[in-house]
C-alpha positions in Angstrom: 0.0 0.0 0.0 1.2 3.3 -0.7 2.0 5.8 1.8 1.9 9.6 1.9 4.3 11.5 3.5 3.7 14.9 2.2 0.1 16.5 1.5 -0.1 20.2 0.6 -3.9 21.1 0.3 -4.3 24.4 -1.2 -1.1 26.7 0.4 -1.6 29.9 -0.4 1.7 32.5 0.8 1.4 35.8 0.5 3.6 38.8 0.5 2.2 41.3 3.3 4.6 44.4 2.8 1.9 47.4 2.2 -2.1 47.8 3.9 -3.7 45.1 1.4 -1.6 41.0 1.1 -0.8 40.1 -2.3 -0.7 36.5 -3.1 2.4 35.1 -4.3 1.2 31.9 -4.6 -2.3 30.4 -4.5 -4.1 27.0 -4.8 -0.9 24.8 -4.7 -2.0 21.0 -4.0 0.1 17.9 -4.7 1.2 15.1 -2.7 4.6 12.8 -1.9 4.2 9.4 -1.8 7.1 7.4 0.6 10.5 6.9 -1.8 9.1 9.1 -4.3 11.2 11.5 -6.2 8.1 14.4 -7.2 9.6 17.4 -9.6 8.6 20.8 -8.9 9.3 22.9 -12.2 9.2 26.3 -14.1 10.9 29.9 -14.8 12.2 31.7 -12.4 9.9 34.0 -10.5 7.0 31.5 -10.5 7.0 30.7 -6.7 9.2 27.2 -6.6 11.3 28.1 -3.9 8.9 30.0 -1.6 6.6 26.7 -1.4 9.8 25.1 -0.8 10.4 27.0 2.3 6.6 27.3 3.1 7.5 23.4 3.9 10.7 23.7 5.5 9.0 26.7 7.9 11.6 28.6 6.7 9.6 31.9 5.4 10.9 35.2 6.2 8.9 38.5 6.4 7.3 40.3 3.9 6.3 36.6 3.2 4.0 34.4 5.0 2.0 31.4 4.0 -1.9 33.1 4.3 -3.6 29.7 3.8 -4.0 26.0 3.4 -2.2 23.0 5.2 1.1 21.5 4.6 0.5 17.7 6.5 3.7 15.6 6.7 2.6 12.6 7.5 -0.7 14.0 9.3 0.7 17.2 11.1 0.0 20.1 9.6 3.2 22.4 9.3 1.6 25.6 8.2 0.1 25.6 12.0 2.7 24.5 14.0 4.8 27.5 16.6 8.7 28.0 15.6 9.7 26.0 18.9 8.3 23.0 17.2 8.9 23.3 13.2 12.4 23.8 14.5 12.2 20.5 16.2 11.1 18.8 12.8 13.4 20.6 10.9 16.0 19.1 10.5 14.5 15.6 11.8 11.4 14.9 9.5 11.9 17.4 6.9 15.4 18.5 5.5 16.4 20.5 3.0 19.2 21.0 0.5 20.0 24.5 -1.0 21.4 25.8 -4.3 24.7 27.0 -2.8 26.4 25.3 -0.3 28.6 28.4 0.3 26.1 30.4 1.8 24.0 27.7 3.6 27.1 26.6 5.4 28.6 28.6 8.9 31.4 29.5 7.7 32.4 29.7 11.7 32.2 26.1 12.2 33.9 22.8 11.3 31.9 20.5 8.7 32.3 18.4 11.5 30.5 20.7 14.1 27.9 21.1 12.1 27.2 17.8 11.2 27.5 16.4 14.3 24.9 19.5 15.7 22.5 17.4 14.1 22.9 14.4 16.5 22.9 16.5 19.5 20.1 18.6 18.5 18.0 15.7 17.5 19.1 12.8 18.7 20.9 13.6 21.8 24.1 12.1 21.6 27.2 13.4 23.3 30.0 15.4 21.4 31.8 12.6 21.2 29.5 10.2 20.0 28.5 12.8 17.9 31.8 13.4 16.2 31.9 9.7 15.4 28.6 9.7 13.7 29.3 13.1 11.7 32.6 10.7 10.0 29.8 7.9 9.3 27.8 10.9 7.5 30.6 11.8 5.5 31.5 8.1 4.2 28.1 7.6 3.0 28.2 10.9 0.6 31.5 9.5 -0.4 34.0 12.1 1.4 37.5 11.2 1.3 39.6 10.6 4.3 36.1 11.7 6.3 38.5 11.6 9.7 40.3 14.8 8.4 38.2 16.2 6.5 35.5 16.9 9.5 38.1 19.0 10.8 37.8 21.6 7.8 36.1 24.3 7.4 34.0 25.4 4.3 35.9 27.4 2.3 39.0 24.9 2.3 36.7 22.2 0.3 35.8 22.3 -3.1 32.0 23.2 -4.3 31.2 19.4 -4.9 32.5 18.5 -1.6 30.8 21.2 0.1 27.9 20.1 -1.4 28.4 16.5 -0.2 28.7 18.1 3.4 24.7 19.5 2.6 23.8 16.1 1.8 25.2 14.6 4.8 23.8 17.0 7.0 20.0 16.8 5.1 20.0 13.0 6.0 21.5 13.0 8.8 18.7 12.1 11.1 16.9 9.9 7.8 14.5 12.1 7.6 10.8 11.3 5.5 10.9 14.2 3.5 14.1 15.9 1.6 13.3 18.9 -0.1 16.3 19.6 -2.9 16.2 23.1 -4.4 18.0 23.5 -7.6 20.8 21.3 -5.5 23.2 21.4 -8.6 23.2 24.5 -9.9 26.1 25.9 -8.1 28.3 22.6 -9.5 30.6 22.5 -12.4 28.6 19.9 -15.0 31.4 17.1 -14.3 30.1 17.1 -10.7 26.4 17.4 -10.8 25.6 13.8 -12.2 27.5 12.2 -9.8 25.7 14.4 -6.8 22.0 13.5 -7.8 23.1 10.0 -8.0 24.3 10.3 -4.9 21.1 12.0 -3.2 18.8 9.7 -4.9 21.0 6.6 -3.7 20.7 7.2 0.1 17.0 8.5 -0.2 16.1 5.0 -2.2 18.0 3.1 0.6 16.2 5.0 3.6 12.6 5.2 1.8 13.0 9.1 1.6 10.1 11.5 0.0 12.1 13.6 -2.4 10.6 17.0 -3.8 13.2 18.0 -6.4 12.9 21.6 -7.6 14.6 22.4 -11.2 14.4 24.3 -14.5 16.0 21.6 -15.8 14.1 19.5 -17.4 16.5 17.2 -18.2 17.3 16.2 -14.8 13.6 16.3 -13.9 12.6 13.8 -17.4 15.4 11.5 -16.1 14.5 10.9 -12.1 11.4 12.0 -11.2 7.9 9.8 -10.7 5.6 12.8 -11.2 6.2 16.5 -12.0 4.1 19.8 -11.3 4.6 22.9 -13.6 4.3 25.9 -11.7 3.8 29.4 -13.5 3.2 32.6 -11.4 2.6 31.2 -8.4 0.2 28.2 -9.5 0.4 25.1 -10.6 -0.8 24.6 -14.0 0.1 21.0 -14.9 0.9 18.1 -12.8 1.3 14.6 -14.3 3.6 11.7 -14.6 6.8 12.5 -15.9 6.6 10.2 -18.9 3.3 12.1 -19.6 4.4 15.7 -19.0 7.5 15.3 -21.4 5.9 13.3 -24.4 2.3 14.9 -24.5 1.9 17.9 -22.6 -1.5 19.3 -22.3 -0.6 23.2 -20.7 0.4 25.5 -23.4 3.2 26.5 -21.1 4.2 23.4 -20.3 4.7 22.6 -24.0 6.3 25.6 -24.9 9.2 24.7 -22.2 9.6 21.3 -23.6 9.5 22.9 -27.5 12.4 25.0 -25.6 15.1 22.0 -24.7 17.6 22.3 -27.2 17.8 18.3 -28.3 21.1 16.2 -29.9 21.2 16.0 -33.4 17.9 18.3 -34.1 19.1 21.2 -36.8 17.7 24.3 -37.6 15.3 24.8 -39.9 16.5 27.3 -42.9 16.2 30.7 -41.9 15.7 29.9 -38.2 18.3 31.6 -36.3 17.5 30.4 -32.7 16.0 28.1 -30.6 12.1 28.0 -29.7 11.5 30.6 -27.1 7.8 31.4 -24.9 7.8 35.4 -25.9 7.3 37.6 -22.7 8.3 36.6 -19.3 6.6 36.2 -15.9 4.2 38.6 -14.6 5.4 39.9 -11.3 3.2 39.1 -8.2 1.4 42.5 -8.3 0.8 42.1 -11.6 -1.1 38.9 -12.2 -3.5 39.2 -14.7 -7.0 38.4 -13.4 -8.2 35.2 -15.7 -5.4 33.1 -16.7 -2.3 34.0 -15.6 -0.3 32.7 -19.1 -3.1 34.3 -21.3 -0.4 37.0 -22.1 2.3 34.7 -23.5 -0.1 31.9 -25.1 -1.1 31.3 -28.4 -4.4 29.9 -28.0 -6.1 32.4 -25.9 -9.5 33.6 -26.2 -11.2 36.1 -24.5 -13.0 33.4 -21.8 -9.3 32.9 -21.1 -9.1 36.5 -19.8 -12.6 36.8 -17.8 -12.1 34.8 -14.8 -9.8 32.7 -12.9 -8.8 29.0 -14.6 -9.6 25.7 -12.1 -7.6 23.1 -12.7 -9.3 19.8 -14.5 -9.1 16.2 -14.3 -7.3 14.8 -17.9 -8.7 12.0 -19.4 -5.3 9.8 -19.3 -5.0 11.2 -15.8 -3.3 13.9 -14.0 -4.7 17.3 -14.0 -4.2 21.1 -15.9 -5.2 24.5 -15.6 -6.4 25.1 -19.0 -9.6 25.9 -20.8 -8.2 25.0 -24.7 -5.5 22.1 -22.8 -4.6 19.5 -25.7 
């Protein structure tokens, strides 16, 4: 039987910096099933990473989630005090970040703060701690682990720093891993071998794994299902097989048209490759129907009236679309 460890029922988070809130980002449902690898994916600006710390309680002023319910595995996190997200943080719900650099103290050993983990969570002496933080760094495949918790940050390279992330994410084997955009700050040589790696340990320990990317490559390649996100909605949200070889959003097909692929030329007198014209509204200035009715092609003026509802597909999965395919 499958489990759910993740349930997000219609978060809304909104950005409350003037006398009226502005939402940010509205209706968002999915859900994480236990060792499932769920994509999260879409331009910049469209409200991926603010979900992301809606569920890691990690929001900061102007924003604030304004609605909905974020239950890992039955408690809902969008209602819990800071005293207790930060003792699930961490514990049941970890998270990864672009750049290791910045997510790191710069202050402390990798050793420290690895082994803070253990102490926070589980209690265990320093030194019992220490021992555990070298275990860490073996499994994410750290070199000479017994020297190299003694270093600090800036004296490892990016791909080992990110390795140190890892270790400290699952330290405590948590049930859900959130990994945002977790290789963008690699060289290319390095990112293969660190999804590899993350997926690896979250297969062995049954891990939920939300994986946020704009690329779509990585996304095709590891993910179960995927949701496309687009100012601060979801708009398609499918299997990953089905996203990638029949999209049904307009905007979801336009950023598959978009992936440059091997051995595809250039048709005569087309100088570039396919492109969605405009860009992303910014949050004050969603338009009222449907919020891609700028940028698509098949728009009609019911398109513009009102707000779009997402729709059951007949091959299953669901989109946000009135002319879907």
């Amino acid at each position: 039987m499958t489990e759910t460890v993740l349930d997000v029922r219609d978060l809304a988070i909104s950005l409350c910096d003037g006398p009226t809130p502005v939402a940010a980002v509205e209706g968002v449902n999915f859900s994480i099933n236990r060792g499932e690898v769920f994509g999260l994916v879409g331009e910049s600006g469209c409200g991926k990473s603010l979900c992301a710390l809606a569920l890691a309680g990690l929001l900061k002023a102007p924003m604030a989630i304004s609605g909905g319910q974020i239950l890992l595995e039955g408690r809902d996190l969008a209602t819990l005090p800071p005293r207790e997200m930060r003792h699930l943080r961490g514990n049941k719900v970890s998270m990864i970040f672009q750049e290791p650099m910045t997510a790191l103290n710069p202050l402390m050993t990798v050793g420290d703060q690895i082994g803070e983990m253990f102490v926070l969570h589980r209690g265990l002496t320093a030194r019992a701690a220490r021992m555990k933080a070298i275990e860490a760094l073996e499994q994410v495949q750290v070199s000479s682990p017994e020297r190299r918790i003694n270093a600090y940050p800036h004296q490892l390279s990016g791909g080992m720093r990110q390795r140190v992330m890892i270790a400290i994410a699952l330290a405590c084997d948590p049930a859900l891993l959130i990994a945002d955009e977790p290789t963008t700050a690699l060289d290319v040589t390095i990112q293969a071998e660190i999804v590899e790696l993350v997926l690896d340990l979250c297969r062995a320990r049954g891990t939920a794994v939300m994986m946020i990317s704009h690329d779509l490559g990585l996304v095709a390649r590891i993910c179960n299902r995927v949701a496309v996100m687009y100012a601060g909605q979801i708009v398609e949200q499918r299997s990953a097989g089905d996203i990638f070889t029949a999209p049904a959003h307009p905007y979801t097909r336009g950023l598959v048209d978009a992936l440059p692929r091997l051995g595809r030329r250039l048709e005569r007198g087309q100088e570039r490759l396919t492109e969605i014209g405009g860009v992303v509204p910014a949050i004050r200035d969603f338009p009222q129907g449907c919020r891609f009715a700028p940028r698509c092609g098949r728009v009609t003026p019911e398109c513009r009236a009102a707000p779009v509802s997402m729709t059951d597909l007949n091959k299953g999965g669901r989109v946000r679309c009135l002319h879907h395919v």
